[in-house]
N, CA, C and O of each residue as an XYZ file, in Angstrom:
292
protein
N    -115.141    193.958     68.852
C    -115.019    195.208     69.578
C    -114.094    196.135     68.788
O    -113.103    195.718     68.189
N    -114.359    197.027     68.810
C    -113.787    198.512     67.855
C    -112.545    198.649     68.523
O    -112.580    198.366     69.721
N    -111.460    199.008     68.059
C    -110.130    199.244     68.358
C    -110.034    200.629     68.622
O    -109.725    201.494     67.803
N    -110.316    200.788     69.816
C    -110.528    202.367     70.565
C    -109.575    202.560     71.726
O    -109.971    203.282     72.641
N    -108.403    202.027     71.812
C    -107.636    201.440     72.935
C    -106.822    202.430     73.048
O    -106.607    202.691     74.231
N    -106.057    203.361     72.023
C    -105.620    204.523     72.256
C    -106.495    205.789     73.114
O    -105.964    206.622     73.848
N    -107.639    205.705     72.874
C    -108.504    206.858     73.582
C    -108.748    206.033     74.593
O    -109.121    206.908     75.374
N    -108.823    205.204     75.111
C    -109.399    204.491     76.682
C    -108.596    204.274     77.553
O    -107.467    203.891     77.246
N    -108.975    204.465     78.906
C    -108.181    204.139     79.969
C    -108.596    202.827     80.651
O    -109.784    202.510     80.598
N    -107.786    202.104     81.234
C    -107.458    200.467     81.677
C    -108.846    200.530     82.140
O    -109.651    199.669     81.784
N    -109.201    201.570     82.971
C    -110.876    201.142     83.716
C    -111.932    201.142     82.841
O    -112.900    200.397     82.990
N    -111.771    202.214     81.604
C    -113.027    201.707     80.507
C    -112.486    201.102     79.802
O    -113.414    200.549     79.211
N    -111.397    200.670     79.270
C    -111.493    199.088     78.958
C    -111.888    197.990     79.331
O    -112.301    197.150     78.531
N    -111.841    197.826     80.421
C    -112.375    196.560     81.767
C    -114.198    197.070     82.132
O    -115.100    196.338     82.537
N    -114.237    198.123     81.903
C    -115.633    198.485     81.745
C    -116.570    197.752     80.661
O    -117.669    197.199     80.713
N    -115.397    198.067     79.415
C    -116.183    197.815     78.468
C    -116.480    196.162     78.203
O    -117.559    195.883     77.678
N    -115.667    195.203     78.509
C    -115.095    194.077     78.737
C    -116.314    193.400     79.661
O    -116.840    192.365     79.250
N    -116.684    193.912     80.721
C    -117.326    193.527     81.665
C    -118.877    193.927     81.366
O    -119.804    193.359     81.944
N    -119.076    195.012     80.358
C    -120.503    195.044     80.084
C    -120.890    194.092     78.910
O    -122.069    193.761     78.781
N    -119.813    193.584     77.943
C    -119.669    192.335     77.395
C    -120.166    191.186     77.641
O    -121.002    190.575     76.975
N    -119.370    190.708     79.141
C    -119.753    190.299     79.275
C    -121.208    189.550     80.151
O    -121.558    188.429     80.519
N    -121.610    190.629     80.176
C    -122.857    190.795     80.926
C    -123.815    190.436     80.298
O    -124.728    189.796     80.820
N    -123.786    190.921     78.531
C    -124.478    190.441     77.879
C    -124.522    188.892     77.351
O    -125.518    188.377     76.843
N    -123.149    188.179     77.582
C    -123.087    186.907     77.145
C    -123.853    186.562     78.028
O    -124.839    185.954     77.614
N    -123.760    186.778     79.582
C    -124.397    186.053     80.799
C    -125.850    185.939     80.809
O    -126.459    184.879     80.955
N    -126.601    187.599     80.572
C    -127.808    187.728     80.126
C    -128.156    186.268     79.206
O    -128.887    185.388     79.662
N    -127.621    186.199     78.094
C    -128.132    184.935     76.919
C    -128.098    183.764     77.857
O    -129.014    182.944     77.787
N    -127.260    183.629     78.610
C    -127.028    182.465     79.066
C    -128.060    182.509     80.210
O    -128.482    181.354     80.268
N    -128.542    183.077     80.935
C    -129.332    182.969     81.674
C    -131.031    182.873     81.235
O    -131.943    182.453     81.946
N    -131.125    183.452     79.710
C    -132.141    183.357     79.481
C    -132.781    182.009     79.276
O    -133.845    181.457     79.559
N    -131.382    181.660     78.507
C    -131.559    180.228     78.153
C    -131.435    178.997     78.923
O    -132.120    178.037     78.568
N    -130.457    178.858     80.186
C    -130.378    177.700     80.690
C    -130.948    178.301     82.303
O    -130.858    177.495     83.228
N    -131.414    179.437     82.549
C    -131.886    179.742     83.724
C    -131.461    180.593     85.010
O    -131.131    181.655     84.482
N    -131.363    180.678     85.735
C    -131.151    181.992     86.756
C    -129.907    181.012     87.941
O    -129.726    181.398     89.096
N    -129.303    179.964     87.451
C    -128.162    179.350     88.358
C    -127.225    180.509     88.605
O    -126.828    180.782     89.738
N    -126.717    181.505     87.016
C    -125.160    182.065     87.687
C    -126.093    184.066     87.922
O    -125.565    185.156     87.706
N    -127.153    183.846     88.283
C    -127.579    185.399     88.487
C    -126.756    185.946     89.252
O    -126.583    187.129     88.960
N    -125.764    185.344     90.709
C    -124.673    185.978     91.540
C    -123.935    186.102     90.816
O    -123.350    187.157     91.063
N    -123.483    185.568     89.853
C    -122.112    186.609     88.717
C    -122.881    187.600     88.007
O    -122.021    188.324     87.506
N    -124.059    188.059     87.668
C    -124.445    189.049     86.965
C    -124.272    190.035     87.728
O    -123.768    191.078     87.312
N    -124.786    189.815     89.364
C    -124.956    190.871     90.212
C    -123.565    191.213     90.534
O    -123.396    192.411     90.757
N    -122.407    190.379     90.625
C    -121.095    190.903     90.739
C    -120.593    191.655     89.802
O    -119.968    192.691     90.030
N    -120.903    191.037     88.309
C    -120.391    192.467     87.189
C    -121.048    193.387     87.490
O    -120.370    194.411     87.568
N    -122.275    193.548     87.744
C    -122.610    195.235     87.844
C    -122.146    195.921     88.851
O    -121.849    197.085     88.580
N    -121.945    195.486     90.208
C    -120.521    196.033     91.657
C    -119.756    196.099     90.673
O    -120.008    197.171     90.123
N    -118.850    195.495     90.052
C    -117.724    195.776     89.495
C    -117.813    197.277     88.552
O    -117.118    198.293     88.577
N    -118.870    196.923     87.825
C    -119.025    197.838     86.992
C    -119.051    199.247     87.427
O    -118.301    200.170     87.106
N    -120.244    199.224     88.365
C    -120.155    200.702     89.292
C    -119.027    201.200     89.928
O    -118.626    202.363     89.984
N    -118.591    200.250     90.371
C    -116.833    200.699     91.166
C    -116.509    201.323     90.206
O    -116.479    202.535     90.420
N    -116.151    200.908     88.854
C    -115.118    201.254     87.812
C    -115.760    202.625     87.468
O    -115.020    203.583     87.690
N    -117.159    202.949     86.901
C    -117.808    203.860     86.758
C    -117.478    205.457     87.624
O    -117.249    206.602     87.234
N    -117.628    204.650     89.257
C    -117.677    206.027     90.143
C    -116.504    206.393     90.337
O    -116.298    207.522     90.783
N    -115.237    205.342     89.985
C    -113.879    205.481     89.863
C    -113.433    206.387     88.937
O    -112.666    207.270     89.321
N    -113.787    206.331     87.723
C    -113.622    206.852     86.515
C    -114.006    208.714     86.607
O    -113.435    209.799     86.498
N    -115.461    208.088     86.900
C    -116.424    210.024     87.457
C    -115.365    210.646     88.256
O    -114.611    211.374     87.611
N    -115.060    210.494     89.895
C    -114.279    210.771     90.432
C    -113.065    211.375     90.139
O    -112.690    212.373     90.754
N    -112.275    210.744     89.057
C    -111.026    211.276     88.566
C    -111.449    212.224     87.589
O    -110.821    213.283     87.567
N    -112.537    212.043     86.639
C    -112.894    213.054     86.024
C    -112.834    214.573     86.099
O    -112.256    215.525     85.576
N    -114.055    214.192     87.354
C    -114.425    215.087     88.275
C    -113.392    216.540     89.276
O    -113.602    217.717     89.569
N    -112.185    215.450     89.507
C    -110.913    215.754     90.333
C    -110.003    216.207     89.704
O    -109.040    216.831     90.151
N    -110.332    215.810     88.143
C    -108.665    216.214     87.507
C    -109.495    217.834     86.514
O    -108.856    218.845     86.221
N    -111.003    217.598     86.198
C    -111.317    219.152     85.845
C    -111.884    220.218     87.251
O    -112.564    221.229     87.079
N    -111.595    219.897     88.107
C    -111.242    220.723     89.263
C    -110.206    221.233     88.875
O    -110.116    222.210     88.130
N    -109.050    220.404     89.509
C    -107.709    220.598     89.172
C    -107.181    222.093     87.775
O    -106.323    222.976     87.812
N    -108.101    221.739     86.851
C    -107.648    222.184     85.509
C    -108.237    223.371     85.472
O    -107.801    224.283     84.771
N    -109.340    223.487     86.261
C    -109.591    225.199     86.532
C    -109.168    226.058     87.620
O    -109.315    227.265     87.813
N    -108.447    224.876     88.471
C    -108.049    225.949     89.442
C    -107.217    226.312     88.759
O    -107.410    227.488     88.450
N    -106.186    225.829     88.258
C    -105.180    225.912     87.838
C    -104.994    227.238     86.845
O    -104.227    228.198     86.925
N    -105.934    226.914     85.958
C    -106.396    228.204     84.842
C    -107.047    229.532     85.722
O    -107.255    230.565     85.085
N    -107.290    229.504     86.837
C    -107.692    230.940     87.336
C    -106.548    231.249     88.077
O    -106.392    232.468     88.139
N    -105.775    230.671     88.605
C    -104.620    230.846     89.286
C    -103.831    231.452     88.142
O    -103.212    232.418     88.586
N    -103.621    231.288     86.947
C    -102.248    231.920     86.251
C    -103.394    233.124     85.722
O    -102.984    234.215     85.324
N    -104.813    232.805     85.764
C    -104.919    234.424     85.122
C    -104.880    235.248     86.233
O    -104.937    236.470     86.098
């Protein structure tokens, strides 16, 4: 994994971590079968949490940054 840890925040790190390992699980399921498919379906909840978590603040903090900028003009 690329050393991008200065530009990322704890949730896309754990994002990125968790789509990781999604793909190990994928192999593993291809190969020994559909036993741990309830942990696949839990990384992707996880994943979306972190996702709509992430949007949200996005979302909230460039609100924020234009009110802000029409307010001082």
């Amino acid at each position: 994994m690329p050393d991008t840890s200065k530009t990322l925040t704890d949730n896309q790190k754990l994002a990125a971590d968790i789509r990781e390992a999604m793909v190990i699980l994928a192999k593993v399921i291809r190969k020994f079968g559909d036993a741990p498919w309830p942990l696949m379906e839990r990384f992707q909840r996880e994943l979306k949490a972190l996702e709509d978590r992430e949007a949200l603040l996005d979302t909230l903090l460039d609100d924020n940054l234009d009110n802000a900028s029409k307010r001082s003009n």
